[in-house]
C-alpha positions as a Markdown table, in Angstrom:
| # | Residue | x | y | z |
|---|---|---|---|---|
| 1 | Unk | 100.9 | 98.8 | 146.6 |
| 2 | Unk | 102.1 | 102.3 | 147.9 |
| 3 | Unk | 102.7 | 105.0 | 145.7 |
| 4 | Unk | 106.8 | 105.4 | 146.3 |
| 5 | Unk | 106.4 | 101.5 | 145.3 |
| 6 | Unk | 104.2 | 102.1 | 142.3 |
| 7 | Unk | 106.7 | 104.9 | 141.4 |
| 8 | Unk | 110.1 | 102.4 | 141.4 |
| 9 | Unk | 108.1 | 100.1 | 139.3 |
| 10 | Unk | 107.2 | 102.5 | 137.1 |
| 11 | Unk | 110.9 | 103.7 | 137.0 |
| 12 | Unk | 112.1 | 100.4 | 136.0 |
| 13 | Unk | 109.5 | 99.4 | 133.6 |
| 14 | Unk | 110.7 | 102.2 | 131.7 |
| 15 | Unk | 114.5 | 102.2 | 132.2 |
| 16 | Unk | 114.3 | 98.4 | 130.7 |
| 17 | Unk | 112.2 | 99.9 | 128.1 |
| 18 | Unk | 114.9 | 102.6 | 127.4 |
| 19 | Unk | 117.9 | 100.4 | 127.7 |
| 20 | Unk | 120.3 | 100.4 | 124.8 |
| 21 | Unk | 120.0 | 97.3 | 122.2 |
| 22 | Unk | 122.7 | 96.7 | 120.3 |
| 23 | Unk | 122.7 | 96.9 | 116.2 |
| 24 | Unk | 121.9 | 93.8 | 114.7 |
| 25 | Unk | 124.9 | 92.3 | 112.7 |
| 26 | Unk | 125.3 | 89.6 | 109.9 |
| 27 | Unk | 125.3 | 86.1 | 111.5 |
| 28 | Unk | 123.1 | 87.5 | 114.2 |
| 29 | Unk | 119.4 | 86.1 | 115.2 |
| 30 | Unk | 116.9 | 87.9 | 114.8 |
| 31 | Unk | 115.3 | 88.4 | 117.9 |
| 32 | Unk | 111.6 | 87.9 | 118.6 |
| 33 | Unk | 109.9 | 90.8 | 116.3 |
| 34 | Unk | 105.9 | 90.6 | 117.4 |
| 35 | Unk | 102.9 | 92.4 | 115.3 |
| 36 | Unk | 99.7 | 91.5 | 113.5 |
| 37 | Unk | 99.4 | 90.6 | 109.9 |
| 38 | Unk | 96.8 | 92.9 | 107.8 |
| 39 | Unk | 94.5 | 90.0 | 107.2 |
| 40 | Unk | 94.3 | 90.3 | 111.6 |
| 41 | Unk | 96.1 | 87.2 | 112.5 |
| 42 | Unk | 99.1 | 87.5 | 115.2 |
| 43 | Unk | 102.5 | 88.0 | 113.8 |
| 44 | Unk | 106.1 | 86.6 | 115.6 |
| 45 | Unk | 109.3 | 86.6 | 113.9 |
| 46 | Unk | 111.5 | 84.7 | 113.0 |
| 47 | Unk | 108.7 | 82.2 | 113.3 |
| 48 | Unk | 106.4 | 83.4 | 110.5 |
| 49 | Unk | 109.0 | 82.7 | 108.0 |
| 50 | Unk | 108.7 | 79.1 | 109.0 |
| 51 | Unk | 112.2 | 78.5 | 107.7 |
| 52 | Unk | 111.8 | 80.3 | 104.5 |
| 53 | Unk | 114.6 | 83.3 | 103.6 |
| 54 | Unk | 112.9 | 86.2 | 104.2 |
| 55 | Unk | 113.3 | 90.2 | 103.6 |
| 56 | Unk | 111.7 | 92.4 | 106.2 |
| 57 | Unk | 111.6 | 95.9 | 105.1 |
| 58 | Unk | 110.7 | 97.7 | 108.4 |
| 59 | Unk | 109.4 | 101.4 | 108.0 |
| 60 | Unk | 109.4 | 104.0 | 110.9 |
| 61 | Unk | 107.6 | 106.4 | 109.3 |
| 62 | Unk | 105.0 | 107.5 | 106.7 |
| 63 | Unk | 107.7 | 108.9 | 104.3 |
| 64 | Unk | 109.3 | 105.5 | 104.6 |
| 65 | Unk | 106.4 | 103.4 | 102.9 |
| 66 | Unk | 107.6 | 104.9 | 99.5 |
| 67 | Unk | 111.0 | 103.1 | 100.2 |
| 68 | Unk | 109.1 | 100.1 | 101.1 |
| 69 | Unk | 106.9 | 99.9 | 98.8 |
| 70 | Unk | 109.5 | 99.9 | 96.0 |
| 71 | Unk | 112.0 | 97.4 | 97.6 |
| 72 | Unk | 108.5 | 95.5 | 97.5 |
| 73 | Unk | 107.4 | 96.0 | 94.1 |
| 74 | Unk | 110.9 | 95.0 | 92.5 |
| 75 | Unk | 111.7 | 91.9 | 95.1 |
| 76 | Unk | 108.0 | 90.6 | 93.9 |
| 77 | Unk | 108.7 | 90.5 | 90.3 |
| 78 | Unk | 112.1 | 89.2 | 90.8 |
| 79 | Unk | 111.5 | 86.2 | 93.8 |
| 80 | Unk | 107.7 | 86.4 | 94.5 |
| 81 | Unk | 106.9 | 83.1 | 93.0 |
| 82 | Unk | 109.7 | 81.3 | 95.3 |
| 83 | Unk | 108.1 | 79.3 | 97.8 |
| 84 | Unk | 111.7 | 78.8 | 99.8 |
| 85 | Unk | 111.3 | 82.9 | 99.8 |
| 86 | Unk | 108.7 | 85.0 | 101.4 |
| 87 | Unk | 108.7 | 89.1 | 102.4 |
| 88 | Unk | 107.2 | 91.0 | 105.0 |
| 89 | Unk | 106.5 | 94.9 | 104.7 |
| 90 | Unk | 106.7 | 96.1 | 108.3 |
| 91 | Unk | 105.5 | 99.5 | 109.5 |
| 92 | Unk | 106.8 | 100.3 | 112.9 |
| 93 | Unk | 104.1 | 102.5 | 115.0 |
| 94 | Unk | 105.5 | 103.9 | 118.1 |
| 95 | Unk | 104.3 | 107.0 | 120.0 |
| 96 | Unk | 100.9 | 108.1 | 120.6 |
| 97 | Unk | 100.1 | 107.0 | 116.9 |
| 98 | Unk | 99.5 | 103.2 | 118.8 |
| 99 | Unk | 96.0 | 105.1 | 120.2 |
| 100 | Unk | 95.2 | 105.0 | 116.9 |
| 101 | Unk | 95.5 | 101.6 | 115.8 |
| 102 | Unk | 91.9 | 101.3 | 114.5 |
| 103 | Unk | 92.3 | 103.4 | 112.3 |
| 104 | Unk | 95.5 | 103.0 | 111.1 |
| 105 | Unk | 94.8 | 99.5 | 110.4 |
| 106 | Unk | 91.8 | 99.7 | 108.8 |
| 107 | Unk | 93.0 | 102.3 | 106.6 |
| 108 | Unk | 96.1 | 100.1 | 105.1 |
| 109 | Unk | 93.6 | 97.1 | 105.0 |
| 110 | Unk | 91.7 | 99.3 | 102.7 |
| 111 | Unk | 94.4 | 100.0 | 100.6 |
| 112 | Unk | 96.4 | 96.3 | 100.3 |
| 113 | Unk | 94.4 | 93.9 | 98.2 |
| 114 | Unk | 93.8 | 90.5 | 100.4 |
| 115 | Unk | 96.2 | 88.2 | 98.2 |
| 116 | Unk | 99.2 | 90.8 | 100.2 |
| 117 | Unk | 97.7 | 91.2 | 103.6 |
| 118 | Unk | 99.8 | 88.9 | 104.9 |
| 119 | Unk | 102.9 | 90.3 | 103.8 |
| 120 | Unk | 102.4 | 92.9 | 105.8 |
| 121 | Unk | 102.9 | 92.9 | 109.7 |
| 122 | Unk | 102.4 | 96.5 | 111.6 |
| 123 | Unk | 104.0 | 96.9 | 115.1 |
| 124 | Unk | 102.6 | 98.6 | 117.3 |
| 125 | Unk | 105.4 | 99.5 | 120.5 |
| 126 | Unk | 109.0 | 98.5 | 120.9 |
| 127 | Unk | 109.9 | 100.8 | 117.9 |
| 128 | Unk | 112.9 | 102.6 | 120.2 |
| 129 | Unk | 114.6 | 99.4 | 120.8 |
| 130 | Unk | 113.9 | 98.9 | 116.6 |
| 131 | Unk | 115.5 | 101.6 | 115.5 |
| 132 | Unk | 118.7 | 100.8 | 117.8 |
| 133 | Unk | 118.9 | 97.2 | 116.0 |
| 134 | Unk | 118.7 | 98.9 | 112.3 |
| 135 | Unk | 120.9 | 101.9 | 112.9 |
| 136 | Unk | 117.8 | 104.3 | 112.2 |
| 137 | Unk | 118.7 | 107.4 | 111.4 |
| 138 | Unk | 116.9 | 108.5 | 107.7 |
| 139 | Unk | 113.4 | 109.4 | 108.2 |
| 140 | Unk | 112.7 | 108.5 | 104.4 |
| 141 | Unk | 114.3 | 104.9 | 104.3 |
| 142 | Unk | 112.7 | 101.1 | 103.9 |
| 143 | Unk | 115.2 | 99.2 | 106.8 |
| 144 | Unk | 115.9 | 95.9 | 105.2 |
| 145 | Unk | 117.1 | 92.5 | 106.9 |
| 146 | Unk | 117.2 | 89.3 | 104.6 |
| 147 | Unk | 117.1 | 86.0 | 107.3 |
| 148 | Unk | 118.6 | 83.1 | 106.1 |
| 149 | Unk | 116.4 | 80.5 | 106.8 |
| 150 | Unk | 117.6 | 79.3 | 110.3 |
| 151 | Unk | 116.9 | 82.9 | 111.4 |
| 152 | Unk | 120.1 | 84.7 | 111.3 |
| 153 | Unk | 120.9 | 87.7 | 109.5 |
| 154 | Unk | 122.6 | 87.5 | 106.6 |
| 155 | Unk | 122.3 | 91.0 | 104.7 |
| 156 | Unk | 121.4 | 94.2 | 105.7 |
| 157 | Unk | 120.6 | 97.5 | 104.4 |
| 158 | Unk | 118.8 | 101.4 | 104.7 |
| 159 | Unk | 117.5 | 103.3 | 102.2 |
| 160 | Unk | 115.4 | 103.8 | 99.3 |
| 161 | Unk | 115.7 | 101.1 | 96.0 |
| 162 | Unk | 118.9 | 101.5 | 94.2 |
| 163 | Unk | 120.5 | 99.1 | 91.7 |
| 164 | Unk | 123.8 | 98.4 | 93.4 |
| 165 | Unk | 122.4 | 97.4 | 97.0 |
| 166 | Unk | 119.4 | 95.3 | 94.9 |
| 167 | Unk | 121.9 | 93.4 | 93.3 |
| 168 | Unk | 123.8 | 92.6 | 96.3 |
| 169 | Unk | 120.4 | 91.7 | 98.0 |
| 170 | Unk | 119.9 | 89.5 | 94.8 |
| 171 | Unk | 122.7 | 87.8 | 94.7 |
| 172 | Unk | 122.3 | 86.9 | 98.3 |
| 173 | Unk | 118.9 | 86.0 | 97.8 |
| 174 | Unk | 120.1 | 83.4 | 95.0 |
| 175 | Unk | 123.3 | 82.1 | 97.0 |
| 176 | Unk | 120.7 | 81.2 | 100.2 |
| 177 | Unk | 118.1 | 79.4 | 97.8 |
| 178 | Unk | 121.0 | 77.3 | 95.9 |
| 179 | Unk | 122.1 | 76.2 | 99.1 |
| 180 | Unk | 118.6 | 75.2 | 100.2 |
């Protein structure tokens, strides 16, 4: 391959890369979402719900685990014994940081007890096209998205834990596992 060759294709791979998603709206499908689970075992969404409802909380950066880890905490006590419901904390690695995946993932292996390792799923890549579909724009937020259980979106919301948005994720949360 010559260079000026090499050189489109390298142009293009990262144009496609760089190309605009558009947000992700209710009644939406969620579109393939791939990681690894902590316990090391691949990750694709929807699929790993296995056509349970599920709440993704997806976390861009480190300030944005405190978000996520109290959506978690409160969700858990409230729907954690469901077994038509399941969660997924998601942190979203993008940048150089992906050199450091060892290390990383060792580190929040460390700190999850096993039972929860696989209700978490870390992305490495793709976070650009990520933050598009959420509407990223708070450094500090937990990104939520509750799938219905045929995959589409059915609720959606950023930010830290609050009462009012809980309650709407609640009652959604209740509506979906009536129906099911």
């Amino acid at each position: 391959m010559t260079m000026g060759a090499l050189a489109l294709l390298v142009l293009a791979v990262t144009a496609a890369a760089a190309a605009p998603v558009a947000e992700l709206a209710v009644d939406d499908r969620l579109p393939p979402l791939r990681g690894e689970f902590l316990s090391g075992r691949r990750a694709v969404l929807p699929q790993a719900a296995s056509e349970r409802v599920a709440l993704l909380m997806l976390g861009f950066t480190y300030d944005s685990r405190f978000a996520a880890e109290a959506w978690v905490k409160r969700f858990r006590q409230d729907f954690g014994t469901q077994p038509k419901m399941t969660f997924f904390e998601m942190p979203m690695i993008g940048g150089m940081a992906r050199m450091a995946k060892w290390f990383i993932d060792s580190g929040m292996r460390r700190a999850t007890p096993k039972a929860d390792r696989e209700n978490v799923i870390t992305v490495y890549g793709g976070t650009d096209q990520w933050k598009q579909r959420v509407g990223f724009g708070d450094t500090r937020a937990a990104y939520l998205i509750l799938l219905g259980p045929h995959s589409k979106v059915v609720w959606r919301y950023a930010g830290s834990l609050d009462e009012e948005p809980y309650m709407a994720l609640s009652s959604e949360v209740l509506r979906l596992l009536a129906e099911n």
